[in-house]
N, C-alpha and C positions, 0 to 999 in steps of 0.2 A: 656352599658345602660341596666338594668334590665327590663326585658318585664313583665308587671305585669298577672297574671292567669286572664282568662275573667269566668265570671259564665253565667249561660244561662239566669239567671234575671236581667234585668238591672237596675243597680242603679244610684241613684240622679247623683252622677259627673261623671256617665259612659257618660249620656243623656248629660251633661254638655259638656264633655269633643269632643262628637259626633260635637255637637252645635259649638263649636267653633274650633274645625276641618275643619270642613268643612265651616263652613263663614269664615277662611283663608286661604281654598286654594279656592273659587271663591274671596277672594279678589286679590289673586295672579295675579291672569287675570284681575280683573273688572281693577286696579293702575297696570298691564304691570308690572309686579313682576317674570315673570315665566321664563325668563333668569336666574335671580339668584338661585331663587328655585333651579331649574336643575344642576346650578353650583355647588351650596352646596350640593347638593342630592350626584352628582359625586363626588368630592370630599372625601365625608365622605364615600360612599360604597367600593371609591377604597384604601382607609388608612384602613379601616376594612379590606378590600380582601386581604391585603400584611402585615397588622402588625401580624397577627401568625408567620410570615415566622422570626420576630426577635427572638421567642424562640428559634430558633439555636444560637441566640449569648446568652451567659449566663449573666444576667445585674441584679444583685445582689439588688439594692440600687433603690426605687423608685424613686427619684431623675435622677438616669441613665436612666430606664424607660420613663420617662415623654422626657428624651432629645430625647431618640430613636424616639418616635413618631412624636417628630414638626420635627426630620430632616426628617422624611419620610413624615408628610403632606404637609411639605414645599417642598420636591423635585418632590408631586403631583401635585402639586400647579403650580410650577415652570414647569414642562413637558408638563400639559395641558393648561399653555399660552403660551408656545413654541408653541406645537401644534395648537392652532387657529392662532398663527400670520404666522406659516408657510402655514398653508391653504391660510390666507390673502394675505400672498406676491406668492403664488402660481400664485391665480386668478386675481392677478394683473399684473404680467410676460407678456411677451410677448407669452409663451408659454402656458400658462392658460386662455388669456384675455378674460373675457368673452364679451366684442364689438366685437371682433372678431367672436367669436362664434356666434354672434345676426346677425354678417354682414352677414358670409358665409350662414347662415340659410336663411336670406333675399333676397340672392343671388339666391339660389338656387329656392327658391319659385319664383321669378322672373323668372327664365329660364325657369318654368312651364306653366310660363301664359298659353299660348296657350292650355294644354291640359288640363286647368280647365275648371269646368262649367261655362255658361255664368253668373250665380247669383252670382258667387264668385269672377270672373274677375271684375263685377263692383264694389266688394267692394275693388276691390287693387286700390295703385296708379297707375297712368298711366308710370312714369317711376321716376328715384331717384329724378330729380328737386324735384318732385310733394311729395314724401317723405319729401327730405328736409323739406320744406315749412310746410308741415303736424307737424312735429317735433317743427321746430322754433315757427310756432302757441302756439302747448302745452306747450313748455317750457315759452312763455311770460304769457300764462292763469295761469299756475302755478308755477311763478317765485314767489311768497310770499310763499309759501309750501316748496322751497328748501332750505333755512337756516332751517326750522323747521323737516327737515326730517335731515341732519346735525346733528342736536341737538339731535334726537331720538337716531339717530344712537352712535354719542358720550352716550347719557344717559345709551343704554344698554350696552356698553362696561363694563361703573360705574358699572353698575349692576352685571355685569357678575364677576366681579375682588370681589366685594364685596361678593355676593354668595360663592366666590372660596374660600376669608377669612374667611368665617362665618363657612364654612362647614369643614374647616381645624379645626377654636377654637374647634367647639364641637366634632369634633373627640379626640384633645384633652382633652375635656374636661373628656373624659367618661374613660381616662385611668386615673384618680384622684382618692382617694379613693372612694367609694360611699355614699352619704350622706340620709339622713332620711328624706325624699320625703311624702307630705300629699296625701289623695286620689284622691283629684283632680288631682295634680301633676303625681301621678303615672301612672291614668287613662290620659293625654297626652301624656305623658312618652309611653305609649304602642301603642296610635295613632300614634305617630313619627315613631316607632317603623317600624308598619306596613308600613308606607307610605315608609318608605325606601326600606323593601323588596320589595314592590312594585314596584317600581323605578330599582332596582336591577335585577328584573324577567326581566320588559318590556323592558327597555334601552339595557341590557348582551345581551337578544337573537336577539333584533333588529340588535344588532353590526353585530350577528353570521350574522342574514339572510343577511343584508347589504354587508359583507365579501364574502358569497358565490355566491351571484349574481354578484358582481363587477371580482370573479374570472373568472365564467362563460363567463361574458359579455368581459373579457380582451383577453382571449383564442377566443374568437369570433371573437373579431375585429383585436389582432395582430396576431392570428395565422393560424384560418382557411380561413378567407376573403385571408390575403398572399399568401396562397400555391394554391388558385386559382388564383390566380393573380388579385385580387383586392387591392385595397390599398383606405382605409377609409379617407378622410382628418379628422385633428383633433382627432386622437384614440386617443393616449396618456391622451391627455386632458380631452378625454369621459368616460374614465377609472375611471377620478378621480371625473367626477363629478356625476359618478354611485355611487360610493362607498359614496359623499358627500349628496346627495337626498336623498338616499338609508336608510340611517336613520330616515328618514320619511314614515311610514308606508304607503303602499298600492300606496298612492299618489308619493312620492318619485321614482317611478320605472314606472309613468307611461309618468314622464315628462322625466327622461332619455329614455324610451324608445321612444318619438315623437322625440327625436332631432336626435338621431340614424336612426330612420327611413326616416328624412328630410334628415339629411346626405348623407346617402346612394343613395338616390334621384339624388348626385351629380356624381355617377358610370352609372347607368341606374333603370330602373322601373324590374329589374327581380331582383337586390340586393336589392333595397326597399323590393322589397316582401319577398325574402329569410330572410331580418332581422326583418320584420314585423312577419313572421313566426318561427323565432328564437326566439324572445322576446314575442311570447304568448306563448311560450313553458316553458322560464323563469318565466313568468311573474304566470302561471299555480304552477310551481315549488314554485316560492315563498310564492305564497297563503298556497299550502300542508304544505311548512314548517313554516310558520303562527301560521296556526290553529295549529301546530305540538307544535315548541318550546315557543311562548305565550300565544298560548291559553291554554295548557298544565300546564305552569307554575301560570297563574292565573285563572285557573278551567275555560274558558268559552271558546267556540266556537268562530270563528272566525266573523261567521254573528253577533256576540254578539259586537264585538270587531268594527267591523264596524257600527252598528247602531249609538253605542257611538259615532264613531268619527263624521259621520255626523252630530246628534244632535248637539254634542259640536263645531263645526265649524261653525251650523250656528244660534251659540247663541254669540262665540266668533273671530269668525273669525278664521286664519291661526295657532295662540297661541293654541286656543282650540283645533284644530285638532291634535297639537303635544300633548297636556296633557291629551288630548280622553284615550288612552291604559293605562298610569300612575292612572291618576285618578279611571279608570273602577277599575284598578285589583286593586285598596285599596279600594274600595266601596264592590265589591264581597267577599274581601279577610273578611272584616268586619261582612258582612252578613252570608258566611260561618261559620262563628267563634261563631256565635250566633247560628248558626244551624235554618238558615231562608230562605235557599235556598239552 
């Protein structure tokens, strides 16, 4: 895909091409679009990332070319819905469950009562009957909501599989010859452009920091909590749902870190606090390499990087807060380029 040169004046279909850039990616959120986006985003960064690697095979004939790339978008395609249905049937296992997870958490707060304040004791149940009953209520108030949440869930799947095909086509597409593109065209052509690097910056190094946190936090729970002789319930499982949260900027590492800390609760109150003091340690850690490898990567500070996501979460809810960092560094990336900030 040819990146077209930007000049510092902007012309008619630069403004054009701005214009409707950007009213689609807010329609992306307004119609719940932003699963696929992201599929296709992935997709077509990671068939970019690995098709240089085919100039080692020598492929003569554009024809043989064109086959090399669909069997590599296809076997991205194919790897990364492997990889979601394995997360699925993970947390679905007996050894992933996440009810379980919700139970033993429950559990645990329960055996605390006593050493709660009395303003938080009256908001608990008084014991699981009174749970139950709590449950059963919500579930009849909101038993018309549960086919439609069914549905949602099925919809983003669609979404997600379609995103995967679309971003496979145009990876595709762009090993074709290349064709004679008007200025409007061009000028999108260069918007796509950016939004991908974008995508590429924020996504890669979220993996990194997601990666080294989950290392961190696995060395924590299976190996130093052990050799004192503690033993976490559910590590294994918290392992994976560090690494799965963990992709979620800022916010992803703060809901791992309260279930770790509930957890630990089930040892006594001096491991809570050793992991409560571990994980501001981490949690420290991850912000430095934050601001380090994305803000780096899309020129802004991290307070930058957070303003966004607040903003966008609560214009868009939990969608927005994931597209907060994607969206910033194409907006920055944009503004830079222009030499406007």
């Amino acid at each position: 895909m040819a990146i077209a040169h930007d000049h510092p004046t902007a012309r008619s279909f630069d403004i054009a091409a701005w214009l409707l850039t950007g009213g689609a990616l807010l329609l992306m959120l307004q119609l719940h679009l932003l699963p696929a986006l992201l599929a296709g985003l992935l997709v077509y960064e990671l068939v970019h990332l690995l098709a240089p690697r085919l100039k080692m095979v020598r492929i003569r004939h554009e024809q043989g070319k064109l086959a090399a790339v669909a069997l590599l978008a296809l076997g991205v395609v194919l790897l990364l819905t492997l990889a979601v249905v394995g997360v699925i049937a993970f947390f679905r296992s007996e050894a992933g469950s996440i009810p379980t997870l919700l139970q033993k958490m429950a559990d645990i707060l329960e055996s605390w009562r006593t050493m709660l304040p009395a303003r938080v004791v009256e908001q608990l149940p008084e014991d699981v009957g009174e749970l139950k009953e709590s449950a059963v209520a919500w579930l009849r108030a909101h038993a018309g909501d549960l086919p439609h949440a069914g549905a949602e869930a099925g919809r983003t799947v669609a979404h997600l599989l379609l995103g995967l095909g679309i971003g496979a086509l145009v990876a595709l597409h762009d090993v074709q010859p290349p064709e004679t593109l008007g200025p409007l065209a061009c000028a999108l052509q260069a918007r796509a452009n950016r939004l991908g690097e974008a995508f590429r910056r924020v996504v890669f190094a979220q993996v990194r920091i997601s990666a080294v946190n989950t290392i961190l936090t696995a060395l924590y729970l299976v190996v130093a909590l052990p050799i004192v002789g503690v033993h976490l319930p559910l590590a294994k499982m918290m392992i994976a749902v560090t690494f799965v949260v963990g992709l979620l900027p800022v916010v992803g590492n703060l809901i791992s870190n309260t279930i770790i800390v509930i957890l630990s609760l089930s040892v006594s109150l001096s491991v809570a606090v050793a992991s409560l003091v571990f994980l501001v340690v981490i949690h420290k850690l991850e912000y430095f390499l934050n601001a380090h490898l994305v803000g780096t990567q899309v020129h802004a500070h991290a307070w930058e990087l957070l303003l966004a996501m607040l903003v966008m979460e609560a214009a868009f809810g939990i969608p927005g807060l994931i597209a907060a960092p994607i969206y910033y560094a194409y907006l920055k990336d944009e503004l830079v380029s222009r030499k406007l900030v």
